[in-house]
C-alpha positions in Angstrom: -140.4 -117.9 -117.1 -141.0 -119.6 -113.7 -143.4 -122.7 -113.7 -146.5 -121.4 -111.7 -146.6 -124.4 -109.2 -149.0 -125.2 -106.0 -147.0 -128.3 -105.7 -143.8 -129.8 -106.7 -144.1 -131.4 -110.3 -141.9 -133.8 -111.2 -140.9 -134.6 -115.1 -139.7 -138.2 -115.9 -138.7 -140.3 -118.6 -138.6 -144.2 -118.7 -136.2 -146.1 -120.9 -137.7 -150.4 -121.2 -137.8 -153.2 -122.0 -140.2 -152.9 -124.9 -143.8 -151.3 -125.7 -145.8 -152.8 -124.3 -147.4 -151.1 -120.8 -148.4 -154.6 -119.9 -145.4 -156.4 -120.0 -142.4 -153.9 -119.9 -140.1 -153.7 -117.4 -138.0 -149.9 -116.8 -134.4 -150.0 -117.3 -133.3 -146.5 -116.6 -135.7 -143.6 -114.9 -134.7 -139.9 -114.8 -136.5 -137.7 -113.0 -136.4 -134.2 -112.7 -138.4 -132.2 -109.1 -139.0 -128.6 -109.5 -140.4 -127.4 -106.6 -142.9 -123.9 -106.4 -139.7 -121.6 -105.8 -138.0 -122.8 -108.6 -135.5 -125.1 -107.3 -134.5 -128.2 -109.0 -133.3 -132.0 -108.3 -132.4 -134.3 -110.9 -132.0 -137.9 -110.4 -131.2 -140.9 -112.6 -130.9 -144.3 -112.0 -129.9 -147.8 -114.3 -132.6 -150.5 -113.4 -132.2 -154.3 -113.8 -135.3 -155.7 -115.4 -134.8 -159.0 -114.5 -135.6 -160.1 -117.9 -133.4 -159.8 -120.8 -133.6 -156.6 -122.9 -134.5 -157.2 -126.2 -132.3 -156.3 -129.4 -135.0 -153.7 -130.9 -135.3 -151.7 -127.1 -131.1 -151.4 -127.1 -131.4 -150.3 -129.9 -133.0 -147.3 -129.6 -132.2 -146.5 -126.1 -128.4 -148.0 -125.8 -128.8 -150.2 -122.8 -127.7 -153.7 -122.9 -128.0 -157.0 -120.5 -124.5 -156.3 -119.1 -124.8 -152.5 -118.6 -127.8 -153.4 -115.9 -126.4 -156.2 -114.6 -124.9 -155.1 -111.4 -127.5 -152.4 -111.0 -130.8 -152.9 -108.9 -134.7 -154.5 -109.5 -137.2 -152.1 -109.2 -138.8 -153.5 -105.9 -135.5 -152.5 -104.4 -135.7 -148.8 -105.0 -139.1 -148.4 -105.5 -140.3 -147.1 -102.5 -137.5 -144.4 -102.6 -138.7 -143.3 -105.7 -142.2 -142.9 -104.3 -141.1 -141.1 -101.7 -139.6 -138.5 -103.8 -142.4 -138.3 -105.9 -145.4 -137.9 -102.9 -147.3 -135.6 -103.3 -145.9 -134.1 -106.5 -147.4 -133.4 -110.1 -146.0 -135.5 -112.8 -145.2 -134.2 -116.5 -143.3 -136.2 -119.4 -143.1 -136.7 -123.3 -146.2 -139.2 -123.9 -145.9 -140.2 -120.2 -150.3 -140.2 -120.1 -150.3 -143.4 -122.7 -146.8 -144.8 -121.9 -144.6 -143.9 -118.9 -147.2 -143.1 -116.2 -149.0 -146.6 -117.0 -145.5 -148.5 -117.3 -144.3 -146.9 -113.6 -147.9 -147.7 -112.1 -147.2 -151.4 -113.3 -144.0 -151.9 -111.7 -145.0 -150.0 -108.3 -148.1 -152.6 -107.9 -145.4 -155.3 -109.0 -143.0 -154.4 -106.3 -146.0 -154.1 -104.3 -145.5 -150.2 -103.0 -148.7 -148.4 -102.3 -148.8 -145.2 -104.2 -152.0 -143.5 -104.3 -151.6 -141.1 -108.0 -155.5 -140.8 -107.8 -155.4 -136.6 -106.8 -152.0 -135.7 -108.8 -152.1 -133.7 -112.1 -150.7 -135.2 -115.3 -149.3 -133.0 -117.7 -148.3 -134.2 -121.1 -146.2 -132.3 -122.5 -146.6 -134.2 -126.2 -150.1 -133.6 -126.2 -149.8 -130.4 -125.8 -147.4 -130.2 -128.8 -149.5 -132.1 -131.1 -152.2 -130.0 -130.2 -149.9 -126.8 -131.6 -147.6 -128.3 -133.6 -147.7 -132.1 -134.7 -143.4 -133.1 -134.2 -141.6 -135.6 -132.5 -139.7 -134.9 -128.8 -136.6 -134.0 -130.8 -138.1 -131.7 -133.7 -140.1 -130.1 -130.8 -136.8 -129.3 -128.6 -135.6 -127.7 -132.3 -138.8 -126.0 -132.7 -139.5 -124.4 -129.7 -135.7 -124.3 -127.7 -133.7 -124.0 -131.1 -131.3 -126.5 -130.2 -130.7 -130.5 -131.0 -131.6 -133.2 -128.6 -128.2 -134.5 -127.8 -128.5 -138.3 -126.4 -132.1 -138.8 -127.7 -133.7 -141.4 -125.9 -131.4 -141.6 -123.4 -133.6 -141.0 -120.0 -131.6 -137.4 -118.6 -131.9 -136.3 -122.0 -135.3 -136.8 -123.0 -136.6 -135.4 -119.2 -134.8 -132.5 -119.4 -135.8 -131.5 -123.0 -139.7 -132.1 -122.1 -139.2 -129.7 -119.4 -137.9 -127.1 -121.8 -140.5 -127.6 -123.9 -142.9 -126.8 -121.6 -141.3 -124.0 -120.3 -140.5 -122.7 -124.4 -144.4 -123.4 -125.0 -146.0 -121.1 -122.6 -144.0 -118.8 -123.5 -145.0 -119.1 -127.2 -148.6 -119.4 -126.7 -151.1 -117.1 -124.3 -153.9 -119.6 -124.3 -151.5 -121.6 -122.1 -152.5 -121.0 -118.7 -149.3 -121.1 -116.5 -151.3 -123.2 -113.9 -150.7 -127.3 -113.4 -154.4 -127.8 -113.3 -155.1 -126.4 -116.7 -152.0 -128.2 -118.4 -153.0 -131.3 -116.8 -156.7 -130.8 -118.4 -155.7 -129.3 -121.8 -153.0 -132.5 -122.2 -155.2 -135.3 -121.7 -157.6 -136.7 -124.5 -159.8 -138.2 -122.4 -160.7 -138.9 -118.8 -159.2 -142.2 -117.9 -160.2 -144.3 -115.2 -157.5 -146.8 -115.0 -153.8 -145.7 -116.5 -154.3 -147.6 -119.7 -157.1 -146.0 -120.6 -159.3 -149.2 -120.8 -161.9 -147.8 -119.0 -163.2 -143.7 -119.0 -165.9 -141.7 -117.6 -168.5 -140.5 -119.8 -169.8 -136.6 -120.1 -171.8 -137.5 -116.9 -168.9 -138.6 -115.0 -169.9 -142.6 -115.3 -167.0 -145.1 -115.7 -167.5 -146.9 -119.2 -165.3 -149.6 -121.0 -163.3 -148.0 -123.8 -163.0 -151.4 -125.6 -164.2 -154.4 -127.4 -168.0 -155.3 -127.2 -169.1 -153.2 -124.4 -167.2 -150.3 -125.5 -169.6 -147.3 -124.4 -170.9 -148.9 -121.9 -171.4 -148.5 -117.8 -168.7 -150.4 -116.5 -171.3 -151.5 -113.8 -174.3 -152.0 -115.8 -171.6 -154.7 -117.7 -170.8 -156.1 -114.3 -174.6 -156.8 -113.4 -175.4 -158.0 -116.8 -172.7 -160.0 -117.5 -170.6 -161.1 -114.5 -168.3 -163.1 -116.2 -166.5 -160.6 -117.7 -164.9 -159.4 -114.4 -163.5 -162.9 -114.3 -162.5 -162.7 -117.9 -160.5 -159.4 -117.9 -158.7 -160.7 -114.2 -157.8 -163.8 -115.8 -156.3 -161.8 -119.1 -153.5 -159.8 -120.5 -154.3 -156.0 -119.0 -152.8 -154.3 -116.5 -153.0 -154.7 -112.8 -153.7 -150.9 -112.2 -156.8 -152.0 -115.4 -157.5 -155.0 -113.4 -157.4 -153.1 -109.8 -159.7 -150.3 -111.0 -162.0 -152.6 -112.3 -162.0 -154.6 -109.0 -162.6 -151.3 -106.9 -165.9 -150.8 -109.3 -167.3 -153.9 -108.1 -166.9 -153.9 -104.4 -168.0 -150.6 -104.2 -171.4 -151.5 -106.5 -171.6 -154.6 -104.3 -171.5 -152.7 -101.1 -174.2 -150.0 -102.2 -176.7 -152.8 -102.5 
C-alpha cells in the first residue's frame, strides 16, 4: 500500500537525555521523508546535548558521553533540520506526548522559528492502543511479523513506526488512508501548547488542563487572576507552554 499523501510526512524518532519534555536534551534524531509519490529520504544524526547523559537514558538507548562528544549541539543543525521538515506532516511512536514536545523545546532553545501550528500529527501509538494495547516492538511483531532489531536505537524505532502504519491500514478499513483523519483519530485531545497543559474545549475555547483552574478559560484565568501568567513564566513548563500562553494574552489585551 502507498501512503495517500497531500504533503510530504515525515516520521521521526528522538533518542535523550531523559523524560522529561522540559528538561531533555536529543541525542540522536532519525528521520524518515516520504513524499506524495512514494519516494523516500532517511536521515540520522548523533547530537551533543551539552549536558551529560545520564546512566538510566544509556541504558536504554546505548549512547554514552564520549559517543557524542565530537558530534554537533542542536543549535548547530537545527535550522537544517527545519528546513527539511517545512512544510511536511510529522508521524512517530508516542511522538504527540513525547518527541514532538521535546523537538519544539530545543528549536525555541536554538532559537529557529518553526511555525508546526497548520501541520498534521499522526501517532502512530495511539492508533495502536486504540486497536491493540502493545508496546512499539510487540506492535512491529503483531502487525509486520518480524522483531525490532536495535530497539530504541533512533533508525530503528522510525522505520518500524512507519511499517506499522503502513501494516495497520492495511489491517483495518475504518482507517482512512488520508493524513487528516490519522492525525484526528491519533490524538486524545486537542492541545493548545505541545505539552498538552492547555486544550480547547467542545467550543473551541483554550482551557488549562491542570492544577486549580483545570477546566477553565485560559483567559477568563488571565483576567481573574493575573498573577498566574507571571507564575507559570517564572516556573518549570515548557517554553512552547509558556509561549502559547503568552500569545493568549496579547491577543486578549489587544481585543480590548
Amino acid at each position: 500500500m502507498k501512503l495517500n499523501l497531500k504533503n510530504p510526512i515525515v516520521f521521526f524518532d528522538l533518542e535523550t537525555t531523559g523524560t522529561n519534555i522540559n528538561s531533555d536534551r536529543i541525542v540522536e534524531i532519525c528521520y524518515l521523508k516520504v513524499y506524495p509519490n512514494g519516494n523516500e529520504e532517511t536521515k540520522t544524526m548523533r547530537i551533543n546535548p551539552e549536558m551529560h547523559i545520564p546512566a538510566e537514558a544509556s541504558a536504554v538507548h546505548g549512547i554514552y558521553d564520549e559517543d557524542v562528544a565530537d558530534c554537533p549541539a542542536f543549535k548547530e543543525v537545527a535550522r537544517g533540520i527545519a528546513n527539511d521538515i517545512e512544510g511536511c506532516d510529522l508521524a512517530g511512536f508516542n511522538s504527540n506526548r513525547f518527541d514532538i514536545p521535546v523537538l519544539a523545546e530545543e528549536f525555541l532553545r536554538a532559537d529557529v522559528d518553526i511555525d508546526m501550528s497548520r501541520r498534521k500529527f499522526v501517532d502512530v501509538q495511539v492508533i495502536f492502543h486504540k486497536m491493540e494495547q502493545r508496546t512499539l516492538s510487540a506492535a512491529y511483531k503483531f502487525y509486520c511479523g518480524k522483531n525490532l532489531e536495535d530497539a530504541h536505537t533512533a533508525e530503528a524505532d522510525t522505520r518500524a513506526t512507519y511499517e506499522v502504519l503502513m501494516s495497520q491500514l492495511d489491517r483495518y478499513p475504518d482507517l482512512q488512508n488520508d493524513v487528516t483523519f490519522l492525525s484526528d483519530y491519533s490524538s486524545f485531545n486537542k492541545n493548545v501548547d505541545f505539552a498538552g497543559r492547555m486544550v480547547y474545549d467542545d467550543k473551541g475555547v483554550e482551557v488549562f488542563n491542570f492544577g486549580k483552574y483545570k477546566g477553565m478559560s485560559v483567559a477568563d484565568v488571565l483576567k481573574r487572576d493575573p498573577g498566574y501568567y507571571s507564575w507559570i513564566l517564572n516556573s518549570d513548563f515548557t517554553l512552547n507552554t509558556k509561549a502559547m500562553l503568552t500569545k493568549i494574552r496579547l491577543r486578549e489585551i489587544t481585543q480590548k
